[in-house]
Structure formats: structure tokens, C-alpha cells
N, CA, C and O atoms as CSV, one atom per row, in Angstrom:
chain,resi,resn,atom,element,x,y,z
A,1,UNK,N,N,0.860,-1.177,0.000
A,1,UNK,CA,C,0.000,0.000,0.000
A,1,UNK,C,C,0.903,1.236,0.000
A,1,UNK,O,O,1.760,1.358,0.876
A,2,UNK,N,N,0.744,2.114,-0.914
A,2,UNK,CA,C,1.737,3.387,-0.884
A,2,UNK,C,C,1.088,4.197,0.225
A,2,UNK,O,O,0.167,3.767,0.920
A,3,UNK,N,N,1.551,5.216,0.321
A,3,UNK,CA,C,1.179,6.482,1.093
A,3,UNK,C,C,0.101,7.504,0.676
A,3,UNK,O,O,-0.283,8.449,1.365
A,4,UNK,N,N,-0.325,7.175,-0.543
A,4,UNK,CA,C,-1.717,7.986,-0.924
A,4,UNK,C,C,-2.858,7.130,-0.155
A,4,UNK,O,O,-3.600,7.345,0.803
A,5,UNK,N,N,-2.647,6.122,-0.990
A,5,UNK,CA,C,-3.685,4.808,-0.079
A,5,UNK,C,C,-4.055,4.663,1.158
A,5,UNK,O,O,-5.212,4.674,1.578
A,6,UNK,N,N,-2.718,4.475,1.984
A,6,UNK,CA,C,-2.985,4.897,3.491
A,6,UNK,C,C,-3.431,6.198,3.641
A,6,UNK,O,O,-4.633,6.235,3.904
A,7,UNK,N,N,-2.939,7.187,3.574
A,7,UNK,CA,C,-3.661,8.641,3.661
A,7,UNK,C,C,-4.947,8.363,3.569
A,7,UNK,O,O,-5.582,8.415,4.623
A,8,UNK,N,N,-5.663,8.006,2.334
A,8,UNK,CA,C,-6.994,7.777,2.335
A,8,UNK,C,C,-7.581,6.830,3.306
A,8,UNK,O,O,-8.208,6.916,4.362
A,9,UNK,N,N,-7.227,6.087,2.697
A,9,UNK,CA,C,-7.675,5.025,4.268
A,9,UNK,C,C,-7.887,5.702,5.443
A,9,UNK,O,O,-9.008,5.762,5.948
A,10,UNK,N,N,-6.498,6.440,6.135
A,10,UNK,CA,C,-6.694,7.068,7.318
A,10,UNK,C,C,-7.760,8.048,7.285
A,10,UNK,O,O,-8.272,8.205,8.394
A,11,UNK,N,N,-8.402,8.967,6.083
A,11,UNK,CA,C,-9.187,9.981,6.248
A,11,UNK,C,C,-10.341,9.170,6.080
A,11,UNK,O,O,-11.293,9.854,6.456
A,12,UNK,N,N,-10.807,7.843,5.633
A,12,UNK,CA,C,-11.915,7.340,5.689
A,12,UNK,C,C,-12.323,6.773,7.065
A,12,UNK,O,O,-13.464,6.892,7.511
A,13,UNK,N,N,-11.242,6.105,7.752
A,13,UNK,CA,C,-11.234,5.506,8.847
A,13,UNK,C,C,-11.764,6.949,9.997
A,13,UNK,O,O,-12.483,6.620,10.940
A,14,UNK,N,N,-11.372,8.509,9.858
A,14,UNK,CA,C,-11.811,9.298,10.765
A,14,UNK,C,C,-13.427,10.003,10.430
A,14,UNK,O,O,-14.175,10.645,11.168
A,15,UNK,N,N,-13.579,9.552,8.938
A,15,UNK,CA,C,-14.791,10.063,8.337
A,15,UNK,C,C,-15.748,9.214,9.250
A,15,UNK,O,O,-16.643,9.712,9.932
A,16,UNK,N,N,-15.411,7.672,9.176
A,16,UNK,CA,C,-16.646,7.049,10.208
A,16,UNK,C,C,-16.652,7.660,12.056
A,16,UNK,O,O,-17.700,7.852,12.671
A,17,UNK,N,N,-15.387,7.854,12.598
A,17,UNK,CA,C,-15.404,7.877,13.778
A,17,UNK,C,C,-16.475,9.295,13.925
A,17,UNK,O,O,-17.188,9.242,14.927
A,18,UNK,N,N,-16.672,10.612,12.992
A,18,UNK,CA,C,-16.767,11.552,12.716
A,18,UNK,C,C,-18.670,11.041,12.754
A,18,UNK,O,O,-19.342,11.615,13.612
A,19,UNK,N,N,-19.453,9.927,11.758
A,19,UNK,CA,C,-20.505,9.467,11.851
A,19,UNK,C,C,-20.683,9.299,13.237
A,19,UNK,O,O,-21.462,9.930,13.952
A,20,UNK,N,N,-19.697,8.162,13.656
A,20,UNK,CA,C,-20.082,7.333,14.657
A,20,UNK,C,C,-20.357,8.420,15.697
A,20,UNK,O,O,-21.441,8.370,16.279
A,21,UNK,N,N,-19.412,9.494,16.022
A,21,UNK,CA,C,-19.883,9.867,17.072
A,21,UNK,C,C,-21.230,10.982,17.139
A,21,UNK,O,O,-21.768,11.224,18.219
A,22,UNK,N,N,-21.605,11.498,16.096
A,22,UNK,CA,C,-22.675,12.090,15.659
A,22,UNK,C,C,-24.044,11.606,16.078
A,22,UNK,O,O,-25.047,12.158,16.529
A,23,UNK,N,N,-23.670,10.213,15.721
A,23,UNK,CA,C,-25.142,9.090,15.886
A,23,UNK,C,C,-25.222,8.906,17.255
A,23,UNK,O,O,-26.351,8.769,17.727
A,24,UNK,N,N,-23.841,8.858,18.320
A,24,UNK,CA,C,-23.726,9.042,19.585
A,24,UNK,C,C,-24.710,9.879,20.022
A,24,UNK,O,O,-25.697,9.690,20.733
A,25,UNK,N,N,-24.108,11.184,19.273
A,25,UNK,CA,C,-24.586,12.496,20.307
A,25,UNK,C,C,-26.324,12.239,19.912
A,25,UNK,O,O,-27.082,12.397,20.869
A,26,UNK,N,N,-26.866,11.918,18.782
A,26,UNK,CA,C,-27.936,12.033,18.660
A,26,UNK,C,C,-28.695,10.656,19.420
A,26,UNK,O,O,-29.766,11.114,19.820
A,27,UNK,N,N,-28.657,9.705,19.667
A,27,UNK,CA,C,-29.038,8.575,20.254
A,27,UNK,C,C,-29.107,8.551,21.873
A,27,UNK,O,O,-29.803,7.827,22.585
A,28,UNK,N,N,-28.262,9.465,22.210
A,28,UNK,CA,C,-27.961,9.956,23.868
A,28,UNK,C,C,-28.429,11.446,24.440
A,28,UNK,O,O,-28.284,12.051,25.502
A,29,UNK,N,N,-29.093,11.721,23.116
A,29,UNK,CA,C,-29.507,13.282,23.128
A,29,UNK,C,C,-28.395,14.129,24.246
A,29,UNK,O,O,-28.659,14.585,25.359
A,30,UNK,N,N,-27.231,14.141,23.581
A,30,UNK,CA,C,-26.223,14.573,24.154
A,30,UNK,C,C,-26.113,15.484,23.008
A,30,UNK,O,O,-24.916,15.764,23.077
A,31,UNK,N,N,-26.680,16.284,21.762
A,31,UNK,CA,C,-26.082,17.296,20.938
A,31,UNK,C,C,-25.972,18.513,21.879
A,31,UNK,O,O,-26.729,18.901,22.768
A,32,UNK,N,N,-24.682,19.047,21.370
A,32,UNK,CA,C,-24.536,20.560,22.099
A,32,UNK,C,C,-23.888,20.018,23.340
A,32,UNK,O,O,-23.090,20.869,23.732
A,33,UNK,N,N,-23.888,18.944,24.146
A,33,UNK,CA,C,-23.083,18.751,24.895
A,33,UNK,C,C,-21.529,18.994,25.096
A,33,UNK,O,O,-20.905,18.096,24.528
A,34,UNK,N,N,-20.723,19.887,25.700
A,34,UNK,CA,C,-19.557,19.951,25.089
A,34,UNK,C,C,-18.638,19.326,25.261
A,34,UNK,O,O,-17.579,19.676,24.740
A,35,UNK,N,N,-18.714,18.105,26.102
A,35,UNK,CA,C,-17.791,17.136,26.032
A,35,UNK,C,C,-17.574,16.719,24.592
A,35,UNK,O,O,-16.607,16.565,23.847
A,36,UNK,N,N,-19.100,16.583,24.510
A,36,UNK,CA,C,-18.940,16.016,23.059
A,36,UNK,C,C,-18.839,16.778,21.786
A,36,UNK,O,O,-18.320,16.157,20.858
A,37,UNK,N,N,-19.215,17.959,21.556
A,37,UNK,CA,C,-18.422,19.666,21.071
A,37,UNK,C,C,-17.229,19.257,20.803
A,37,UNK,O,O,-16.774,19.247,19.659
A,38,UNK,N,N,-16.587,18.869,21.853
A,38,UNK,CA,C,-14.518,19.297,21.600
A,38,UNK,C,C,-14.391,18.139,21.137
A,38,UNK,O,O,-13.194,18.051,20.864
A,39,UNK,N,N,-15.088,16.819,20.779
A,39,UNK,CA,C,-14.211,15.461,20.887
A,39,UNK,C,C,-14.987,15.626,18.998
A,39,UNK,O,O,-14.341,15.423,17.970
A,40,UNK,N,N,-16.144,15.944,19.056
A,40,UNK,CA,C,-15.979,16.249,17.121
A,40,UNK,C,C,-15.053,17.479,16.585
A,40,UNK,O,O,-14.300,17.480,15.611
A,41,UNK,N,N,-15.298,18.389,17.387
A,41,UNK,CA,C,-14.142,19.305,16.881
A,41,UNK,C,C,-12.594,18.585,16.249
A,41,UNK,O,O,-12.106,18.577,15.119
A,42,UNK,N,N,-12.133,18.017,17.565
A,42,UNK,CA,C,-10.837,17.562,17.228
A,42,UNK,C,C,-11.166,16.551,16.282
A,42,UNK,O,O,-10.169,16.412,15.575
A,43,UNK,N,N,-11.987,15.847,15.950
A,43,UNK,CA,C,-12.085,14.692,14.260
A,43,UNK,C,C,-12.211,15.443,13.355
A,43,UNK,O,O,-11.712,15.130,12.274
A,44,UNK,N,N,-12.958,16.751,13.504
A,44,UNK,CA,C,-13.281,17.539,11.948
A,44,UNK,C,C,-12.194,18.543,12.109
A,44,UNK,O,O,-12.471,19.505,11.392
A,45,UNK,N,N,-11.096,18.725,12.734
A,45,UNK,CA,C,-9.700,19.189,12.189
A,45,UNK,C,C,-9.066,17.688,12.018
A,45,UNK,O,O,-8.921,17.404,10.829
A,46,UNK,N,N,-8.759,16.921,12.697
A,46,UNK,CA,C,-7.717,16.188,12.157
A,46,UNK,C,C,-8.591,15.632,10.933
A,46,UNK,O,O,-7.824,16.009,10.046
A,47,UNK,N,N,-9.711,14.967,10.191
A,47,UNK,CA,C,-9.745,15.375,9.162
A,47,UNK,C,C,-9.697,16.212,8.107
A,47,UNK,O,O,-9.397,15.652,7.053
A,48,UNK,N,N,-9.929,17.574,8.038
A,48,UNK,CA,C,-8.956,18.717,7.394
A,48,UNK,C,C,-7.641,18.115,7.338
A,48,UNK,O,O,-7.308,17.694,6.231
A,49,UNK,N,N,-6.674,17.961,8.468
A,49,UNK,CA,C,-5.626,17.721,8.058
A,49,UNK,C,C,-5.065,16.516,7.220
A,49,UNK,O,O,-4.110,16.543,6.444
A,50,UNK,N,N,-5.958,15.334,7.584
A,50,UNK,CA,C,-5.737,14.417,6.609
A,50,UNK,C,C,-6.046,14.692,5.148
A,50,UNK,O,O,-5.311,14.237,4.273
A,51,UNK,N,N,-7.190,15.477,4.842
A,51,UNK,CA,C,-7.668,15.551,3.353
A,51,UNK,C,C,-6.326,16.082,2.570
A,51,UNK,O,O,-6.010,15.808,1.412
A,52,UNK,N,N,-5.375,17.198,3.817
A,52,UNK,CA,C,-4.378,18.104,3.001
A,52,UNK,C,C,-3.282,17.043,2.716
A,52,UNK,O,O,-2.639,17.235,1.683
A,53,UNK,N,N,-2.954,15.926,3.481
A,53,UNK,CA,C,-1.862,14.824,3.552
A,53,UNK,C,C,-2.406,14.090,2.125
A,53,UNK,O,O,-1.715,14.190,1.110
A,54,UNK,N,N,-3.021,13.732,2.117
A,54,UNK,CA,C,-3.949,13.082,1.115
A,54,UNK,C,C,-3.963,13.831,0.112
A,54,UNK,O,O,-3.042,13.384,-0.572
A,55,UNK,N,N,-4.464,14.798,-0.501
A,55,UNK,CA,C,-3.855,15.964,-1.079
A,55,UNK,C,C,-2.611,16.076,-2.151
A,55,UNK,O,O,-2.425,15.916,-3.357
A,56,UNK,N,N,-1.709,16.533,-0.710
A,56,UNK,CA,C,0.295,16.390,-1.095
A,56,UNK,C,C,0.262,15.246,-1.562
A,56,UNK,O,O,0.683,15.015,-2.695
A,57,UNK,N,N,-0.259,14.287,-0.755
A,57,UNK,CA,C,0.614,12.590,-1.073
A,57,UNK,C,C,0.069,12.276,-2.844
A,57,UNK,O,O,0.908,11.782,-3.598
A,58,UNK,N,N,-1.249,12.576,-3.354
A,58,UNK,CA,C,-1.512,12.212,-4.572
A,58,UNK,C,C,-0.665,13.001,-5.432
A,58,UNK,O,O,-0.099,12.502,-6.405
A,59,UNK,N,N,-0.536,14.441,-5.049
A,59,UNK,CA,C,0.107,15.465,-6.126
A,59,UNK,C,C,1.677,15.151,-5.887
A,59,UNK,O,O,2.411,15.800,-6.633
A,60,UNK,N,N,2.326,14.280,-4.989
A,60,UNK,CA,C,3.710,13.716,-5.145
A,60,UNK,C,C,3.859,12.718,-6.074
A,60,UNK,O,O,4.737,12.627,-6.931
A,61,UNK,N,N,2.891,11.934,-5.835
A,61,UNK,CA,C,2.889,10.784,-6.701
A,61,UNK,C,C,2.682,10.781,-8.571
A,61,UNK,O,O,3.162,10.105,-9.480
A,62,UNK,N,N,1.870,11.736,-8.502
A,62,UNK,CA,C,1.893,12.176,-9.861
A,62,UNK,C,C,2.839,13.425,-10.323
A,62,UNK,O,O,2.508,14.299,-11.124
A,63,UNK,N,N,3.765,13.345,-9.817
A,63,UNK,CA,C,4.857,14.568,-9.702
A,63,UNK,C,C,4.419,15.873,-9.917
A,63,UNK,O,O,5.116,16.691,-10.516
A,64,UNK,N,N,2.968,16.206,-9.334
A,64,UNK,CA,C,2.744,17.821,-9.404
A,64,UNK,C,C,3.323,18.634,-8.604
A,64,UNK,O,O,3.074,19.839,-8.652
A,65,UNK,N,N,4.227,18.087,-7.698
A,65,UNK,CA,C,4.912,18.823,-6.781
A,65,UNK,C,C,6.111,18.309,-6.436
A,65,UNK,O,O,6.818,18.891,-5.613
């Protein structure tokens, strides 16, 4: 598996945790709770940051950069 692949992988693998905990907050009627506020926050940046890894890693591979 190269490093685009994993990249993706890894941003798919946080895309579900990102569901999963959504369906949390809504199933526990915990939305707006801010425990649970900061713990999607931090998945919907570290996804941003994966999309940008993911990103670089394709435009390396095809030597756009």
C-alpha cells in the first residue's frame, strides 16, 4: 500500500469515527453537549488535516509537486 492509499484510508477511517460519534450524540440526546463539542471538533480538524496529507501525497505521486 503506498502512502496515498494509506492517507486515504486514514481519512476514511476518521470520516466514520466523525458518523459514529454524531449518531452518539444524537441517540444519547447529548447534541450541544460539550464534552462532546470538543471530541468532534478535534475529528473535523484532524480530518482537514488528513484531506491536506492526502492531497500532497496524490500530487507527489503524480509529480505535481
Amino acid at each position: 500500500m503506498d502512502d496515498s492509499e494509506i492517507a486515504k484510508r486514514d481519512h476514511q477511517r476518521n470520516k466514520s469515527e466523525i458518523v459514529k460519534l454524531v449518531k452518539e450524540m444524537f441517540n444519547l440526546e447529548k447534541w450541544g453537549d460539550e464534552q462532546y463539542k470538543k471530541k468532534l471538533q478535534e475529528l473535523v480538524v484532524k480530518d482537514e488535516e488528513l484531506v491536506q496529507d492526502v492531497i500532497k501525497k496524490i500530487k507527489l505521486q503524480k509529480g505535481l509537486q
